[in-house]
C-alpha positions in Angstrom: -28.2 50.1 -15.0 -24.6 50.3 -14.8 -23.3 47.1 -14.2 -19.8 48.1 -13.3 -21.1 49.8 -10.4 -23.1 46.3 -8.9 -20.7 44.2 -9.4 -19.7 44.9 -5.7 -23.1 44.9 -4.2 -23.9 41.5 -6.5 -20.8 39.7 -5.6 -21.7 40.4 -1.6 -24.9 38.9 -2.0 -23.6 35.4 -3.9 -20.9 35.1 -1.5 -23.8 35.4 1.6 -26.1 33.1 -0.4 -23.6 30.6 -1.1 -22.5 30.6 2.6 -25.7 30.3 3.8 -26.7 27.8 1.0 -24.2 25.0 1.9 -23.9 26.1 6.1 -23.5 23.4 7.2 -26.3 22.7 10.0 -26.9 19.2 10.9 -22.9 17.9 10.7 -22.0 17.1 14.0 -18.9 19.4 14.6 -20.3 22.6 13.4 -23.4 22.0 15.2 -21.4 21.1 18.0 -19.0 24.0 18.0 -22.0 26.2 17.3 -23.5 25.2 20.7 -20.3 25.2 22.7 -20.2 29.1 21.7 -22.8 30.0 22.6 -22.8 28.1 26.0 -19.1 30.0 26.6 -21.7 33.4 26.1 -23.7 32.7 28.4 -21.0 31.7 31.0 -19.2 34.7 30.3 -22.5 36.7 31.0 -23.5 35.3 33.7 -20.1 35.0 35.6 -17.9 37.9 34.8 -19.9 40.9 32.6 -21.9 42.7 35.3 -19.2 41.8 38.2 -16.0 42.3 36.5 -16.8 44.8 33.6 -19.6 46.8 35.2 -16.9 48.3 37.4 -14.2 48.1 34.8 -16.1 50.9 32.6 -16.5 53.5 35.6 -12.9 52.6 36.4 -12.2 53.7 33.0 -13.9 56.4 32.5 -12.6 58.0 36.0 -9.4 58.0 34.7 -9.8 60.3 32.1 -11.7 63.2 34.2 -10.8 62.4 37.8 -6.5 62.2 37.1 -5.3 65.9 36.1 -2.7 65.6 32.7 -0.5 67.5 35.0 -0.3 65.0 38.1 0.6 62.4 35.1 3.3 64.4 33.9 4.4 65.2 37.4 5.3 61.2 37.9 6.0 60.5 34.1 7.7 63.1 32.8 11.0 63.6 31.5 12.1 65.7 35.0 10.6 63.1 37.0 12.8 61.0 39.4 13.2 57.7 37.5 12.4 55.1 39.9 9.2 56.8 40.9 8.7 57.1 36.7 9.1 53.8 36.0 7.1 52.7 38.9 4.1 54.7 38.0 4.3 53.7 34.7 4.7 50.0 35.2 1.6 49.9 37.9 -0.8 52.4 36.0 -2.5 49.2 34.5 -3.7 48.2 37.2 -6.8 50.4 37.9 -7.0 50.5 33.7 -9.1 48.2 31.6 -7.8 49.3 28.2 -6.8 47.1 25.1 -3.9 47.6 22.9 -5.8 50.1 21.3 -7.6 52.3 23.6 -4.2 52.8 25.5 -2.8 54.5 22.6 -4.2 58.4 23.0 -3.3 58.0 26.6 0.4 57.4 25.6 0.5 59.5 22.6 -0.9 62.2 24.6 1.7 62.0 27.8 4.7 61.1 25.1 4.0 64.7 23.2 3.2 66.1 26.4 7.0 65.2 27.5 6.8 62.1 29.4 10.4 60.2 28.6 10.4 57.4 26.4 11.3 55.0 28.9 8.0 55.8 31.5 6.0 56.3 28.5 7.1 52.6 26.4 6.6 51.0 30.3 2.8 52.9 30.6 2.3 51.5 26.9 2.9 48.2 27.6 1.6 47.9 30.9 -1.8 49.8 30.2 -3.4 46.6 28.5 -1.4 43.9 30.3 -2.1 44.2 33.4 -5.7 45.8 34.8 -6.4 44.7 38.0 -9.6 42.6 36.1 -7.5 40.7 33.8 -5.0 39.6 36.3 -8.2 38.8 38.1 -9.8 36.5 35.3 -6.5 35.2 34.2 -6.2 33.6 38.5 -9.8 32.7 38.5 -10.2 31.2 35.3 -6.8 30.0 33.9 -5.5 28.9 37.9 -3.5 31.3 40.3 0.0 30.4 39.5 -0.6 31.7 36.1 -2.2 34.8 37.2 0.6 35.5 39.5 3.1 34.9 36.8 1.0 37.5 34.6 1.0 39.9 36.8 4.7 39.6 37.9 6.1 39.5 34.1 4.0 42.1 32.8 5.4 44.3 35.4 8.6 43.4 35.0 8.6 43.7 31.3 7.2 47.3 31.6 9.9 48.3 33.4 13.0 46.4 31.7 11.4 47.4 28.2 11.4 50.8 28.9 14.4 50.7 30.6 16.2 49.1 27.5 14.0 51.6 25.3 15.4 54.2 27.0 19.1 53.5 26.4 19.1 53.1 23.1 17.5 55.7 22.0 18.4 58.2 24.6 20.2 60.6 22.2 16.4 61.0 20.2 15.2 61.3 23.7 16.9 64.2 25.4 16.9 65.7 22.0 13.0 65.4 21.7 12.7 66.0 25.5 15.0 69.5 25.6 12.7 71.7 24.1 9.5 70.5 25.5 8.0 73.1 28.1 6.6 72.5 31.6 2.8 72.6 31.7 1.4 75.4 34.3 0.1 74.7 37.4 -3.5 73.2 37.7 -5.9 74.1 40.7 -7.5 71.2 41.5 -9.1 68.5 44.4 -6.2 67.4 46.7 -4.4 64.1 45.0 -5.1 62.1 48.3 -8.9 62.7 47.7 -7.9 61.0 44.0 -6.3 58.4 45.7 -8.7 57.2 48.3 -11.1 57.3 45.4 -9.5 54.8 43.0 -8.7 52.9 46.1 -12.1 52.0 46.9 -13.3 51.4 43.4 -10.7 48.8 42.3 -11.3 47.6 46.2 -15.1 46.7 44.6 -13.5 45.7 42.0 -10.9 43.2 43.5 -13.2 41.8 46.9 -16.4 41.0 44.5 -14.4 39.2 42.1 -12.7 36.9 45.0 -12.7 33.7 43.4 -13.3 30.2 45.5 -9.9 28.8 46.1 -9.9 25.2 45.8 -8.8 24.7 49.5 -11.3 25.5 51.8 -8.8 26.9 54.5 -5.9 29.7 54.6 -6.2 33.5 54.1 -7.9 33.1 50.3 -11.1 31.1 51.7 -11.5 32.9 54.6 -11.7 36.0 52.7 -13.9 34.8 50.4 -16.5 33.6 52.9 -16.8 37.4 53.8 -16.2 38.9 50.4 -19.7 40.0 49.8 -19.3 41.9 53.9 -16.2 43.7 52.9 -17.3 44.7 49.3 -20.4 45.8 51.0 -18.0 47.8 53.3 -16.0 49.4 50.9 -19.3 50.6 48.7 -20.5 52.4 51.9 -17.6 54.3 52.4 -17.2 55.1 48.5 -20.6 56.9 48.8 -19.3 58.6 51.9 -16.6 60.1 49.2 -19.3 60.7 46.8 -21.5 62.6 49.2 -18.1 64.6 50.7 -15.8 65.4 47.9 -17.8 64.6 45.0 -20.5 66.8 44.9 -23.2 63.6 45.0 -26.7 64.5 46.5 -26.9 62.6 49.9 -30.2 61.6 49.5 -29.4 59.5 46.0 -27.1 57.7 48.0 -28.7 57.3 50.7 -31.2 55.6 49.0 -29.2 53.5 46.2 -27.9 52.2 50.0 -31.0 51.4 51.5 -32.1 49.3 47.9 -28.7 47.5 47.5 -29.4 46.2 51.4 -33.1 45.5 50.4 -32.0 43.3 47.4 -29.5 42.2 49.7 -32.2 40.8 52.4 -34.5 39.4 49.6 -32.1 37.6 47.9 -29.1 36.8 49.8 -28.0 33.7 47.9 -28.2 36.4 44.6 -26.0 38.9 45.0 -25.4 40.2 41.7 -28.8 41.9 42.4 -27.8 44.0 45.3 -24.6 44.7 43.5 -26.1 45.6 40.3 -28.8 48.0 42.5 -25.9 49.8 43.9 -24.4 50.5 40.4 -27.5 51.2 38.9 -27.9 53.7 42.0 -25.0 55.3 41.8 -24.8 56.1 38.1 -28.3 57.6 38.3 -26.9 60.0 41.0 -23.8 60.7 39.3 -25.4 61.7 36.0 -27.6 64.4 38.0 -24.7 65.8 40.1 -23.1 67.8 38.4 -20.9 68.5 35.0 -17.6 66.3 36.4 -20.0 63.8 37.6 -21.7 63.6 33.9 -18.6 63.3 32.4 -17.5 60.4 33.9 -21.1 58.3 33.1 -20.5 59.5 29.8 -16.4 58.6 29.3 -17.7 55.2 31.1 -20.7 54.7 28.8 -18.3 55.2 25.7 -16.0 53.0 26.9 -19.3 50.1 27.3 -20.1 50.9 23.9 -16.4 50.4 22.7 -15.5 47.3 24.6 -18.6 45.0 25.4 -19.9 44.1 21.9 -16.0 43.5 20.8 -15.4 41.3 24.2 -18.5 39.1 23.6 -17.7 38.7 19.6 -14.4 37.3 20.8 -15.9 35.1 23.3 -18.2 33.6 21.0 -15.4 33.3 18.1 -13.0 31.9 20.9 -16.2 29.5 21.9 -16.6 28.2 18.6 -13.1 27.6 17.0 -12.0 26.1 20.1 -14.6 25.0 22.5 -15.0 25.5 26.3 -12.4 23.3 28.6 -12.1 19.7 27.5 -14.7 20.4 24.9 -14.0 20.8 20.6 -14.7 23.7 18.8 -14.5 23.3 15.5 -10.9 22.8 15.9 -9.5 19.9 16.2 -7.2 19.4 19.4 -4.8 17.8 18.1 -4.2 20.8 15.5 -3.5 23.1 18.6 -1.4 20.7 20.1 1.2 19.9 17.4 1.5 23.6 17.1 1.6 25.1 20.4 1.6 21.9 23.1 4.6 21.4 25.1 7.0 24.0 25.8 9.4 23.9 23.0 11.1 27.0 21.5 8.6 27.1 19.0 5.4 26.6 20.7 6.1 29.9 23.1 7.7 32.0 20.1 4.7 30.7 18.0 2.7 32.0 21.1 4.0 35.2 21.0 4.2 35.7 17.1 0.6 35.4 17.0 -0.4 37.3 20.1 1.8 40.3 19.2 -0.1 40.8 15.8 -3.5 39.5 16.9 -5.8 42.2 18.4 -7.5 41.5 21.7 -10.1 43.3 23.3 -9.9 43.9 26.8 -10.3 40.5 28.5 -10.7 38.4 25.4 -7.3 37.1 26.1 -8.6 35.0 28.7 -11.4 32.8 27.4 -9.7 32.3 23.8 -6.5 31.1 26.0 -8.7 28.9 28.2 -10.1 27.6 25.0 -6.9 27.4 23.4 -5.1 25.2 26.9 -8.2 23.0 26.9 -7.7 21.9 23.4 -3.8 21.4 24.7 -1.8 24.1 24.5 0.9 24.5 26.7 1.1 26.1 30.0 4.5 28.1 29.1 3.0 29.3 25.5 -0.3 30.4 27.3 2.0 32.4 29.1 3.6 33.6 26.1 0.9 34.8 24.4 -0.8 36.6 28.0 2.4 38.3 27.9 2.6 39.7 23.7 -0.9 39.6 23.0 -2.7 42.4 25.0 0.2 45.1 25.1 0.3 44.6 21.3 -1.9 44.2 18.0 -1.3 45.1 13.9 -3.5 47.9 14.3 -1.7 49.4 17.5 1.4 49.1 15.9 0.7 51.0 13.1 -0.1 54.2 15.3 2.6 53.4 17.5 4.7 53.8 14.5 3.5 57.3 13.8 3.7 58.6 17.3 7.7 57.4 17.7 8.6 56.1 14.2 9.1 52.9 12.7 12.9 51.8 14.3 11.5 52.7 17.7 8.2 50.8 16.9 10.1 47.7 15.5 12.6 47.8 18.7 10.0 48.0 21.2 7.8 44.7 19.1 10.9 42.6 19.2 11.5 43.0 22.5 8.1 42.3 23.8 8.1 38.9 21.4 11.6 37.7 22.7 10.8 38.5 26.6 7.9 37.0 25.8 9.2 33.8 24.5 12.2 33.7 27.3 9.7 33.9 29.8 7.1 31.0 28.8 9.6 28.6 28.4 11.1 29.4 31.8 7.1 29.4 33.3 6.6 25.9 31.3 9.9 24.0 32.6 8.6 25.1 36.0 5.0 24.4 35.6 
């Protein structure tokens, strides 16, 4: 036996037999923090996986077979008109559920296919900070003023980033730009059609995830009290689109209906059931439609595979180094609050600092910063790092930094970090 070669293997095995030697089962904060994890699990199950991500994943995966490369370039690229560029760019998030990494071949591909770096830096940044489902989450989970600030900064930085990205490098631009040729033509469904069908899936999306306002009067309440009618709504007419423009076989939907309303009827104080029917339904009809149709349930199932085993490690991690709200973790509070409480310079740079090289999974922002303001931290840092931490991670900056080089790269970090900062302490003397 050749020793050398096990050293490796036999070194793994001590490290896993010391750990689970001396685990330390029966102390009162691990078993604590152990249980507060898995409690955060189960609430993130039960509350937000089949409601927020279900439709999150066929979101996703529409994007890539549904939008044409050439519609994109037609809004992004470097001949577009530049408010309608930057405006595109800066609101594309919002029917995306993409991390810091997964947006990275959609911006590499529409940077080298001639977008300008301005639209492209705002699409990059914008991608993974603000889908419709976190700014969703954020509101219901972390309170609305904070998702309203999320959503307003995050566009606001797209736009100003790329903006700024854009001027200073705008020599390396034009020059990159000039000898980039037009793409031909593409024959394809009417973009209205495309439209009306995003529409109605982040419309799903949006009306089932209407969260209970704490008032129980004005526009938010009373549209909750009918959320479950109008999402209802909505899902009829998206299989009207199915049927019509998609190429979906009446009958499947027709009958997914006619099961959604059953479930509906039996249990009407459940309606996750009749939701999950209808989903259930209509994957089963788009996967025997046609070859579009199949590869959409396949982008979508990839995108499941990529992002839910990631999203509930994170929860549990975020569960059981930092509790749920006004619970421990294993972490003491008061170690979160002498670093991050308040609103201090420090605490929102420290915010950002940390969010900018951390890596998020899509959505695990918000229950690690629920976690993290329960044990203390302050409202302008949670801000902070909402802002840096899903538009940027060490692994997405390292590709970034081959796609557009490293001054570009370290440009476009430092400027997230610093509007970042700037923006928490303004949140945090306000809130």
């Amino acid at each position: 036996m050749n020793w050398k070669e096990e050293i490796k293997p036999l070194g793994t095995i001590i490290i896993v037999f010391l750990a689970a030697f001396f685990l330390p089962v029966g102390v009162h904060r691990f078993d604590n923090a152990l249980f507060e994890a898995l409690e955060l699990v189960k609430w993130y199950a039960q509350e937000h996986v089949l409601l927020c991500l279900v439709p999150a994943f066929f979101i996703a995966g529409a994007i890539g077979v549904f939008v044409s490369q050439n519609a994109v370039m037609k809004y992004l690229g470097a001949g577009a008109k530049k408010w309608v560029a930057y405006l595109v760019a800066s609101v594309s998030g919002t029917i995306l559920a993409v991390c810091s990494c997964t947006i990275l071949p959609l911006f590499a591909g529409i940077y080298k296919r001639g977008a300008g770096l301005g639209p492209a830096i705002a699409f990059l940044y914008s991608g993974p900070a603000i889908s419709v489902l976190s700014i969703i989450l954020t509101a219901r989970i972390l309170g609305f003023e904070i998702g309203v600030a999320r959503a307003v900064g995050a566009i606001s930085f797209s736009i100003i980033i790329g903006l700024i990205m854009a001027i200073i490098f705008r020599k390396d631009d034009a020059a990159r730009t000039a000898g980039i040729q037009a793409l031909p033509e593409e024959k394809g469904r009417p973009l209205y059609r495309t439209i009306i069908y995003f529409f109605l899936m982040v419309a799903i999306l949006v009306f089932a995830n209407w969260g209970e306002p704490d008032l129980q009067e004005g526009l938010w309440w009373s549209i909750f009290q009918v959320k479950w009618g109008v999402t209802a709504v909505v899902a009829i007419l998206f299989g009207a689109v199915l049927i019509v423009w998609y190429a979906h076989k009446p009958w499947k939907i027709v009958v997914t209906g006619v099961v959604s309303a059953i479930f509906a009827f039996l249990f009407p104080h459940e309606p996750l059931f009749a939701f999950s029917a209808g989903f259930l339904g209509m994957t089963w009809s788009a996967s025997t439609a046609d070859e579009e149709n199949g590869s959409w349930m396949s982008a979508s199932w990839s995108f499941a595979k990529q992002i839910l085993p990631l999203l509930l490690m994170g929860v549990f991690v975020a569960g059981f180094l930092l509790g749920r709200p006004g619970n421990e973790g294993i972490m003491p509070n008061e170690w979160v609050s002498a670093v991050v409480g308040g609103n201090s310079l420090f605490a929102n740079f420290f915010a950002s600092i940390v969010g900018a090289f951390m890596y998020f999974a899509t959505l695990t922002e918000v229950p690690i910063v629920q976690g993290l303001m329960g044990s203390g931290m302050g409202k302008g840092p949670a801000l902070a790092l909402l802002l840096a931490g899903p538009a940027l991670s060490l692994p997405n900056m390292l590709v970034i930094r081959s796609v557009i080089g490293t001054k570009m790269t370290a440009v476009f970090v430092l400027l997230v970090v610093v509007m970042a900062t700037i923006t928490g302490m303004i949140y945090g003397a306000f809130f």
